[in-house]
N, C-alpha and C positions, 0 to 999 in steps of 0.2 A: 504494500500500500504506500509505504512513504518513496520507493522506487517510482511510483507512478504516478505520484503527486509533483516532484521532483521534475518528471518529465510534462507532465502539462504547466508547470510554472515558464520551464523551458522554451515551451511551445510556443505561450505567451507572450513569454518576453520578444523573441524572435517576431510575432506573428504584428505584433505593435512598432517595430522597431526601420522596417522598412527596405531590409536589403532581403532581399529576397531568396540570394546564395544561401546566406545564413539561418534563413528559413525553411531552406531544403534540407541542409544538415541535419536541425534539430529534426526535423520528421523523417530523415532517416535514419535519424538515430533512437526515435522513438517505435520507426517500426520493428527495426531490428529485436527492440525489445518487447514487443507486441505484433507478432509478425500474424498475426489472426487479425487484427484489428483493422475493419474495410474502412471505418472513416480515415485514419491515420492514411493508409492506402491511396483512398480516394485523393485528399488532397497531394499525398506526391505525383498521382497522375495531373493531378490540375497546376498543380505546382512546374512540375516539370515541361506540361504545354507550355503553359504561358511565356515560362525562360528560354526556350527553344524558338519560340516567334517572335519573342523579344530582341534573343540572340541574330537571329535571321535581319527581322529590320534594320539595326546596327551594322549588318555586312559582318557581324563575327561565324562565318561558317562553321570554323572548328568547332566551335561550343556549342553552335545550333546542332551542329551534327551528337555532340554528347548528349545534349538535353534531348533530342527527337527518339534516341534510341531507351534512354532513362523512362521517357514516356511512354514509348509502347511498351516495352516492359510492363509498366504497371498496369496500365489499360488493359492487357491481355490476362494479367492475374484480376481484374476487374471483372470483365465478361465470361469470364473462364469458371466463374467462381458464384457459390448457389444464393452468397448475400445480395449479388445484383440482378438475377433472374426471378426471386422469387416475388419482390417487389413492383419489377418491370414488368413482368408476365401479369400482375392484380392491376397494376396502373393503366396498361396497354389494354387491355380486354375490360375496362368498367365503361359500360356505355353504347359499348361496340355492338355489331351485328357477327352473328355467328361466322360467317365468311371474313370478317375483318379480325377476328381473335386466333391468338396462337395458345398453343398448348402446351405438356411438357413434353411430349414427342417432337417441339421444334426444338428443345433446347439443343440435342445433341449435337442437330445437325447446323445452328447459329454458332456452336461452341468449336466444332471441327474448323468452320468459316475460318471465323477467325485467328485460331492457331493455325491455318494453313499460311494465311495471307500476311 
């Protein structure tokens, strides 16, 4: 508990402070130590976009090219994974007509997708 306190002060302090390398750190360093943990997750996939397009606008290719790959990485543990399917499958199908809803017979084949690609 006070390990994980420790890291959300962290996260904090980072998450206020404005550089945003430094912000990558701390959440990977917090995932490392919660490596289950999709929202920590989520933000280094969002985290990582945004520094990879950042990077790109600026003309710095090299780091865009580190950030582009950091991010699919995550992204791919993102959709890959039953934390984001089982919400986006109830979100995607409320509303919907029978024809326009997916199942969990599409997971497999959404999940192969994108570890192919």
């Amino acid at each position: 508990l006070v390990e994980a306190l420790k890291l959300a002060l962290l996260l904090e302090r980072h998450a206020s402070d404005g550089n945003p390398e430094k912000r990558l750190a701390a959440y990977q360093k917090a995932y490392k130590a919660y490596p289950r943990n999709h929202k920590i997750l989520l933000n280094l996939a969002i985290l990582s976009h945004r520094l990879a397009i950042e990077a790109e606008e600026s003309g710095n290719f090299f780091n865009a090219d580190a950030h582009w790959t950091k991010a699919k990485r995550f992204w791919r543990k993102i959709v890959t994974g039953r934390e984001f399917w089982d919400p986006f499958l109830a979100e995607f199908n409320q509303g919907g007509g029978k024809r326009d809803s997916l199942g969990e017979s599409d997971v497999p084949r959404a999940v192969e997708h994108v570890r192919a690609g």
